[in-house]
C-alpha positions in Angstrom: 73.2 83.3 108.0 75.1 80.5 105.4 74.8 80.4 102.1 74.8 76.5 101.6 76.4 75.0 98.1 75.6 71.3 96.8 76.7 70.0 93.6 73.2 68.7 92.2 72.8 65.0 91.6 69.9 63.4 90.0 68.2 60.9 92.2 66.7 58.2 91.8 69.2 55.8 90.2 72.3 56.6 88.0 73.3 60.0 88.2 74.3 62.5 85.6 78.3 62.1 86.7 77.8 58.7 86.9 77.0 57.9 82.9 79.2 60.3 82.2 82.0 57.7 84.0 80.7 54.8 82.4 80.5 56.2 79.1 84.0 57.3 79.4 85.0 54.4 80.2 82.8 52.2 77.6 81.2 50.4 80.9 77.6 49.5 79.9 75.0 46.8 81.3 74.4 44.0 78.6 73.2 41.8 81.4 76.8 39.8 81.9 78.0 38.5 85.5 79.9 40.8 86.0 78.1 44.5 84.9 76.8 45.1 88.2 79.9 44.8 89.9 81.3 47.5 87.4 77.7 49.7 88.1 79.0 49.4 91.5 82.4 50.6 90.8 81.0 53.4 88.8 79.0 54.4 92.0 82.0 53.8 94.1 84.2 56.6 92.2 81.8 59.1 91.7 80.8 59.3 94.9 83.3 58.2 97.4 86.3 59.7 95.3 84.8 62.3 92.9 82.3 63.7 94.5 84.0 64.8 97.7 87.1 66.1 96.4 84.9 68.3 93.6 82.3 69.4 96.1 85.3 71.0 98.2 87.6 72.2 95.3 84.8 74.5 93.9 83.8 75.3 97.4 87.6 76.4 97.6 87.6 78.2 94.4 84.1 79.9 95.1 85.6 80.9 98.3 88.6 82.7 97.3 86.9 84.4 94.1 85.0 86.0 97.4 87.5 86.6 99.3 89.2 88.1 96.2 86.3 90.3 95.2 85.7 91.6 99.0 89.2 92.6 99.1 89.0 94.7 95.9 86.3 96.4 97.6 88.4 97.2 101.2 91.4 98.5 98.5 89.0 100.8 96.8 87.2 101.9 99.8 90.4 102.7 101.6 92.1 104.4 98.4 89.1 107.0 98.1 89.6 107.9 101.7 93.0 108.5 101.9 93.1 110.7 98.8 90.1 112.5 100.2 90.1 116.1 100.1 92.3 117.9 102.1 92.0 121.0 104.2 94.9 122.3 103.8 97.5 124.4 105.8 95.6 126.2 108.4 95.4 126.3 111.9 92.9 123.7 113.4 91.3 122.9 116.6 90.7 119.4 117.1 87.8 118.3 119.4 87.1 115.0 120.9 83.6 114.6 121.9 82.7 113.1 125.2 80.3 113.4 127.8 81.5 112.3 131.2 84.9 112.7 130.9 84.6 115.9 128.9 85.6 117.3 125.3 89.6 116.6 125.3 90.9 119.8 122.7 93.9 120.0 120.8 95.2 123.4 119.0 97.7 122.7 116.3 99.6 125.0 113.8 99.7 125.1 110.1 102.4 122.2 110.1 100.6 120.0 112.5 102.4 121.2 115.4 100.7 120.7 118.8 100.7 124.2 120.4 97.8 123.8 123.2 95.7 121.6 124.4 92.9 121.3 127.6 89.9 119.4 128.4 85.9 121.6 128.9 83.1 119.6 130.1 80.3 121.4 128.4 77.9 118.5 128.5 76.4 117.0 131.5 77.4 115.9 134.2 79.1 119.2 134.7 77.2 121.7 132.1 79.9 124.0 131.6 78.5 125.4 128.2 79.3 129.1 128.6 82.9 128.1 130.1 83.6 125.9 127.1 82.8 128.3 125.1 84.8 130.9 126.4 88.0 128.6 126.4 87.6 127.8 123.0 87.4 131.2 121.5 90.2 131.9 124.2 92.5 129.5 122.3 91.1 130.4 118.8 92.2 133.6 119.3 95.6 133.2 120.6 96.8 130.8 117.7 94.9 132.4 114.5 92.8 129.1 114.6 90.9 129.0 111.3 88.8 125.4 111.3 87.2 123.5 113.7 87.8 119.5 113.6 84.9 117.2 115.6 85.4 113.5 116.3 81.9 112.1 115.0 81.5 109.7 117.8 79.8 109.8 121.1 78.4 113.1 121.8 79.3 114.2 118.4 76.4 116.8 117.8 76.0 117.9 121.1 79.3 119.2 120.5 78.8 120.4 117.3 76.1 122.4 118.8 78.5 123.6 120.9 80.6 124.7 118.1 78.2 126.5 116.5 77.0 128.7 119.2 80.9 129.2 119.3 80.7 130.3 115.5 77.2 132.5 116.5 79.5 134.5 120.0 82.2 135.1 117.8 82.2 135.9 114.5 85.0 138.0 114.2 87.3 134.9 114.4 86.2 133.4 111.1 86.2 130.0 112.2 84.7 127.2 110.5 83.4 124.1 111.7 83.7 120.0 110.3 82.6 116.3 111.4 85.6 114.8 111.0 85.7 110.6 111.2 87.4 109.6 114.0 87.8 105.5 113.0 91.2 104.7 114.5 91.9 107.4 116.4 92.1 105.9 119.2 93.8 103.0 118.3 96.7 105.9 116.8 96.5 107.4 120.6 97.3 104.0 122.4 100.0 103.1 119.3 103.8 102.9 119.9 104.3 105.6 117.4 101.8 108.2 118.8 104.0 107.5 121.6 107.1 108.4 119.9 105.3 111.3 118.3 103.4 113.0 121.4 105.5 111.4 124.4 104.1 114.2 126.7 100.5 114.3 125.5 97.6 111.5 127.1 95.9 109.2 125.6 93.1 111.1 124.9 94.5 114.1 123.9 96.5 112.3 120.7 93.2 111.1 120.0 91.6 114.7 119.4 95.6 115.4 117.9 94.7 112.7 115.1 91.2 114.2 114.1 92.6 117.8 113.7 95.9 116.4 111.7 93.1 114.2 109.8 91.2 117.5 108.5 94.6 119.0 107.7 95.9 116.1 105.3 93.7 112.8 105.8 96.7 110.7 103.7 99.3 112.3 106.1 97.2 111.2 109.1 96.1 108.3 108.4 99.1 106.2 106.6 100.1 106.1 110.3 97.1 103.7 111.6 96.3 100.1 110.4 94.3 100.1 107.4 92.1 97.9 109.1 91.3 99.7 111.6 89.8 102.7 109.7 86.3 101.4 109.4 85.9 100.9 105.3 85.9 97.3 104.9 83.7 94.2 105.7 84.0 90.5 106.8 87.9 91.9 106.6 88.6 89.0 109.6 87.1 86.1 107.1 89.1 86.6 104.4 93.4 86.2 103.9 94.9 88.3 106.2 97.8 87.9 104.2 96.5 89.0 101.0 94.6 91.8 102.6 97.4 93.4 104.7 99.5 92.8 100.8 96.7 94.7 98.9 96.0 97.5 101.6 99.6 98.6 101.9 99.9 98.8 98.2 97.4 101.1 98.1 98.8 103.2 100.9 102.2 103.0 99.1 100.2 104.2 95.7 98.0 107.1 97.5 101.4 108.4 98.8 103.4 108.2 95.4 100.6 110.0 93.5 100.5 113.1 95.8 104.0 113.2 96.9 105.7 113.7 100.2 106.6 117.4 101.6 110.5 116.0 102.7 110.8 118.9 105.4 107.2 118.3 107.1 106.7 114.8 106.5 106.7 112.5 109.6 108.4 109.0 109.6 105.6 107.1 108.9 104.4 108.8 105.9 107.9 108.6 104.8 108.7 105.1 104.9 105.2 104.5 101.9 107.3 106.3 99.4 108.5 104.0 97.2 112.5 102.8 98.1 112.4 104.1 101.3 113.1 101.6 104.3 111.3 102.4 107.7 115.0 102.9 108.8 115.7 105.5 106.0 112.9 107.5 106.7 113.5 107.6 110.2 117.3 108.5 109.1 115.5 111.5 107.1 114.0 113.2 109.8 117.1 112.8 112.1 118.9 114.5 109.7 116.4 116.9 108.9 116.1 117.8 112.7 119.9 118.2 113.4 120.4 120.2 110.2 117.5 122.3 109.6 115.1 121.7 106.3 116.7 120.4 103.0 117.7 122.9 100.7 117.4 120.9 97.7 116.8 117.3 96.7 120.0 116.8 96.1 120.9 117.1 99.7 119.3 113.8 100.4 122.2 111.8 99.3 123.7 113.2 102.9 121.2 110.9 104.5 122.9 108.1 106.3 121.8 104.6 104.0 120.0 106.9 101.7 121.9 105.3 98.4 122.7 105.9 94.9 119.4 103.2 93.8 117.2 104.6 96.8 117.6 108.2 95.7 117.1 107.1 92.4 113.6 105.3 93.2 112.6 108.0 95.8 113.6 111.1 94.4 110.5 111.7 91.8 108.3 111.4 94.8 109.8 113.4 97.6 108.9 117.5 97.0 111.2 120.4 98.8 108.4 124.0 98.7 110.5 127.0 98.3 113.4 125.7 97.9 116.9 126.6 95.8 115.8 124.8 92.6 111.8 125.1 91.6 112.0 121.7 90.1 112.7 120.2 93.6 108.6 121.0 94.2 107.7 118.9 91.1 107.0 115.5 90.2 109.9 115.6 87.8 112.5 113.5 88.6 116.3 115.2 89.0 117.4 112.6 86.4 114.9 114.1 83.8 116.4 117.8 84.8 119.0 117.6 81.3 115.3 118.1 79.7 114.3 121.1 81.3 117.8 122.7 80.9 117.4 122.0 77.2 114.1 123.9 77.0 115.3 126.6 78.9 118.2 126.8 76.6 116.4 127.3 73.9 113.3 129.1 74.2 115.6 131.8 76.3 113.7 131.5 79.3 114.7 130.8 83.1 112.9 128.2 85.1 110.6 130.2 87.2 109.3 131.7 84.3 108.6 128.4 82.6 107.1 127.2 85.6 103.1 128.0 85.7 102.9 129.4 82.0 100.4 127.1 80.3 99.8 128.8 77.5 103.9 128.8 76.3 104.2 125.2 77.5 101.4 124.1 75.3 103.1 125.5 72.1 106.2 123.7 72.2 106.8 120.6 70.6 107.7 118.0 72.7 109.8 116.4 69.8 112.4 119.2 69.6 113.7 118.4 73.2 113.9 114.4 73.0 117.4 112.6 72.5 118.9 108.6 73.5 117.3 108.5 76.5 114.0 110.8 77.0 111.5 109.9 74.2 108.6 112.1 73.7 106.2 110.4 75.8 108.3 111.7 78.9 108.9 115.2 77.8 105.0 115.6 77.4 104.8 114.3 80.9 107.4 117.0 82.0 105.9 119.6 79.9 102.4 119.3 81.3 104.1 119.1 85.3 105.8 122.3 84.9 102.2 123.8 83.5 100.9 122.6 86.6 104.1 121.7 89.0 103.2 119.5 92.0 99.9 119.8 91.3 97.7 117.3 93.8 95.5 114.6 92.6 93.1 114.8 95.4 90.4 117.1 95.0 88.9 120.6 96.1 87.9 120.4 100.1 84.4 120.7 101.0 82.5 119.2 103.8 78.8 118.1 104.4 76.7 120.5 106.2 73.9 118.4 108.6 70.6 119.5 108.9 70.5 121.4 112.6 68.0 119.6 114.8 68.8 116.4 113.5 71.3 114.5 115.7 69.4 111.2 116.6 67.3 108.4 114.8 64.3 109.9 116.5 64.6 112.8 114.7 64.3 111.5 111.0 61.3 111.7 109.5 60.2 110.0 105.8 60.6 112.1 103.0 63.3 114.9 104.4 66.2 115.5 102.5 69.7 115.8 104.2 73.4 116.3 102.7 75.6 113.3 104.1 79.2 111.8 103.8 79.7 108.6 102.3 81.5 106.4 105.0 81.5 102.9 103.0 80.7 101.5 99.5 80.0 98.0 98.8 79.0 96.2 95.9 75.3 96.5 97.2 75.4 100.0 98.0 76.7 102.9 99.9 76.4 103.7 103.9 76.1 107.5 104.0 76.9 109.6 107.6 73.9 111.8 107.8 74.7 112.9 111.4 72.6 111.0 113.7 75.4 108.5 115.3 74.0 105.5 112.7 74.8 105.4 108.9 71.7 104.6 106.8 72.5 102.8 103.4 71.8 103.9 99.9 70.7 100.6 97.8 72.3 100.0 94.6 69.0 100.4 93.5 68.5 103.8 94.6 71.7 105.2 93.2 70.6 106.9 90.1 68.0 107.1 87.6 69.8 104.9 85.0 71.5 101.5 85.8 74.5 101.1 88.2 76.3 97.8 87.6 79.1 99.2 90.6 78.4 101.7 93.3 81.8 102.7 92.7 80.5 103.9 89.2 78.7 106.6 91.3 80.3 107.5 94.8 83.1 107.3 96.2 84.1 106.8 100.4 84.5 110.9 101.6 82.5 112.2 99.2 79.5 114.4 99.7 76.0 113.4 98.8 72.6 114.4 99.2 69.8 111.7 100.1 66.2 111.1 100.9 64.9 109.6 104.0 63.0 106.6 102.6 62.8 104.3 105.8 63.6 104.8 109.4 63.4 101.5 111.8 64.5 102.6 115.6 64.0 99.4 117.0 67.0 98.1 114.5 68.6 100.9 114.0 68.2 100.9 110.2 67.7 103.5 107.9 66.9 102.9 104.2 68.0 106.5 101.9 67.9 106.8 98.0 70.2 109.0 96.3 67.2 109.5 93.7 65.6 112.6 95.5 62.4 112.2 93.4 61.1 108.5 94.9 58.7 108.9 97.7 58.8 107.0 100.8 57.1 104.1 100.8 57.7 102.5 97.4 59.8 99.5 96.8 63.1 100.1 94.6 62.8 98.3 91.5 64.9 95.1 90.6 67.4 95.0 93.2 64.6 95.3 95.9 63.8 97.7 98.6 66.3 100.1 100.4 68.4 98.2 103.3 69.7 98.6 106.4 73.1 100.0 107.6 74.3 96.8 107.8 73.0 95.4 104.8 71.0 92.7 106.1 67.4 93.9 104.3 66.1 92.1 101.5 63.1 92.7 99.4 60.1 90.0 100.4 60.6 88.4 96.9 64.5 87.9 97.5 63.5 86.5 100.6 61.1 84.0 99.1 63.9 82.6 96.7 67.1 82.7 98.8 65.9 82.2 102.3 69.7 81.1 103.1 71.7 83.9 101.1 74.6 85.6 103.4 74.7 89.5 103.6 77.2 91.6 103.1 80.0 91.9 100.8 81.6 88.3 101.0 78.3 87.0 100.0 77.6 89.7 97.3 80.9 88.4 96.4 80.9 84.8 96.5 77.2 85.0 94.5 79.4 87.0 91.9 81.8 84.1 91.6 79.1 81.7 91.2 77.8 83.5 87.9 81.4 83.7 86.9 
């Protein structure tokens, strides 16, 4: 549906505008030969000149404060995800769920390294449950597997439940078990750089490569696929594919600058977001990486072929060497700002590693006994409070959601249960929320919290964990209404902003209906009515 704009006009007679011309213009009707002839040139400009061209200018600005505002929400959306919590280094298997053409498994090592891979068909045609099982443990074993990543599509909790009986036979391997989303795995797998990356894997397999890689480090994994493509934006082909693509890589580019990049582990493509750094340099890095071994130090960079004097100087700050010759190298501090550290060392007597970690000594210094010409006392707090915590990660603490065994379809929900989900999308009229039955339900704005919420934002973020009430289940549609507010009982409208809507955000309360029987859904209409109060 259209939402429809007219600029109004009173009718009969002389409109509004229309005075408002002749007055300007001092044109009046006295009754003289030639008044209506100026009535009629009044007429004349107000509606074939003015009118058009002002109908279709606020149409054009209405538009792109909505296009604007819908693009705010993609950026926000997409920068919760890719700074969503990682899992960490440990050995993961990644499983991606299918039924005919089986569950394609990929094994990788604490640095993302593919080290095994195979396909089980546990689910029918074939049935091989006890066989699956069996291989999996198999390769859990002979790698020191530690989690268990599962694409959330098709098949998703029948393989799941396949996992957990794994978890159930085997306990002695410790092994944990996550839905992982899989949006844009597979258009990673059929990419020219998965090809680069995994020449000798198929298809399929990079696909179930991505979702383990994705549990590992979700930034890591997913800088490498088009923003667009990960599933956390609306009406994203209606709007300025210029300005979106702009705004989406600067928040890739951000998201990578505030955690840092590893410089010995990190791949090409999360490379070349760090700020200076060229797709050509960062390819240049691993080359030089992979014919010499891992850098020692930062300072080593400047050995990089096209890796200059201004681009070190840019990058530097943002690119971390772990266990390395200097301890600093696996900060956020840049090597230009090392004089500073020296000088503290100097004179408190102490040696870098001891420095490094001790809160308590940090804290008593004054940050004005170490400044001088060029590093005020602004940046030696900020270097003071990095070494108390050196490359310490913005992102935070992992944990996943756990769903409710027995519900894996629509069928299954009944009114009133309560179920732990992931939030998969936030708009500015809600929040869709993953609750494991292959169709996020959506948490009104209404049905957020007990006090007020102007922005969902305010309240949840895409990735994080939430638990919500079943307040309306339509299978026909394939809707599913959910408050965040675990005391309202089914049934009952949601005050205000009108009763809980569907996953794709087409409900509306019978009153909204009544007063805006043309309004658009989603969040370029949210957005364009925003512009109109604006």
């Amino acid at each position: 549906m259209f939402l429809d704009l007219d600029i109004e006009q009173d009718a009969p007679g002389a409109s509004v505008p229309e005075q408002m011309i002749a007055e300007r213009f001092g044109i009046e009707d006295l009754g003289r030969p030639a008044d209506a002839w100026l009535r009629e040139c009044v007429r004349f400009t107000w509606r074939v000149k003015l009118l058009t061209r002002l109908d279709l200018e606020l149409k054009n600005r209405l538009r792109e404060a909505a296009e604007s505002e819908a693009i705010r929400v993609f950026a926000a959306n997409l920068h919760d995800l890719l700074l969503a919590a990682p899992a960490g280094l440990r050995a993961t298997i990644g499983l991606d769920p299918g039924l005919r053409t089986g569950v394609k498994v990929a094994v990788i090592d604490a640095t993302g390294k593919v080290v095994a891979t195979d396909t089980i068909y546990p689910h029918p045609p074939k049935r091989q449950w006890d066989q699956s099982i069996a291989r999996l443990a198999a390769l859990a074993r002979a790698h020191a597997v530690e989690l268990i990543a599962i694409g959330n599509g098709t098949a998703s909790r029948e393989t799941d439940r396949l996992a957990a009986e794994l978890l159930d036979r085997h306990p002695e391997l410790k092994l944990n078990r996550i839905m992982v989303s899989e949006a844009g795995a597979s258009v990673y797998s059929a990419s020219e750089l998965a090809s680069q990356e995994l020449p000798d894997l198929d298809v399929s397999l990079r696909g179930a490569t991505s979702i383990a890689r994705r549990l590992q480090d979700p930034l890591a994994e997913l800088v490498k696929i088009d923003p667009k493509s990960i599933g956390v934006g609306q009406y994203q082909h209606d709007v300025s594919q210029v300005q979106l693509a702009r705004s989406l890589d600067n928040v890739v580019e951000d998201c990578v600058n505030a955690v840092g990049v590893d410089v010995n582990t990190a791949s090409p493509a999360l490379l070349r977001r760090v700020a200076g750094l060229s797709e050509s340099v960062a390819g240049n890095i691993v080359r030089f990486r992979d014919e010499h071994g891992a850098f020692a130090d930062r300072d080593q960079l400047r050995q990089v072929p096209r890796l200059g004097e201004k681009t070190f100087e840019q990058a530097a700050g943002f690119l971390r060497i772990a266990n390395g010759s200097n301890p600093l190298d696996a900060s956020a501090v840049h090597p230009e700002a090392y004089p500073v550290v020296e000088r503290i060392q100097r004179e408190t007597g102490r040696d870098i590693r001891q420095l490094v970690g001790d809160g308590a000594f940090l804290r008593r210094l004054d940050p004005a006994r170490f400044t001088d010409e060029r590093f005020g006392e602004p940046t030696v707090r900020d270097i003071l409070a990095e070494l108390e915590k050196p490359g310490r990660d913005p992102r935070p603490e992992f944990r996943t959601a756990e769903f409710r065994d027995g519900v894996e379809k629509l069928a299954d929900l009944e009114q009133g249960m309560i179920l732990e989900g992931v939030i998969t999308n936030v708009t500015n009229f809600g929040a869709f929320v993953d609750i494991g039955v292959h169709q996020d339900g959506l948490v009104h704005i209404s049905a957020m919290s007990e006090k007020f919420v102007k922005v969902p934002r305010e309240v949840v973020k895409a990735g994080e964990v939430v638990k919500v009430k079943v307040m309306a289940v339509d299978a026909d549609r394939k809707r599913i209404g959910l408050s965040m507010r675990l005391s309202d009982e089914p049934g009952t409208e949601a005050p205000k902003k009108g009763q809980p809507v569907s996953a794709k955000g087409k409900g509306r309360s019978k009153a909204r209906q009544s007063r805006a029987p043309q309004q658009a859904d989603g969040a370029l209409a949210e957005a364009f009515a925003r512009a109109r109060k604006g």
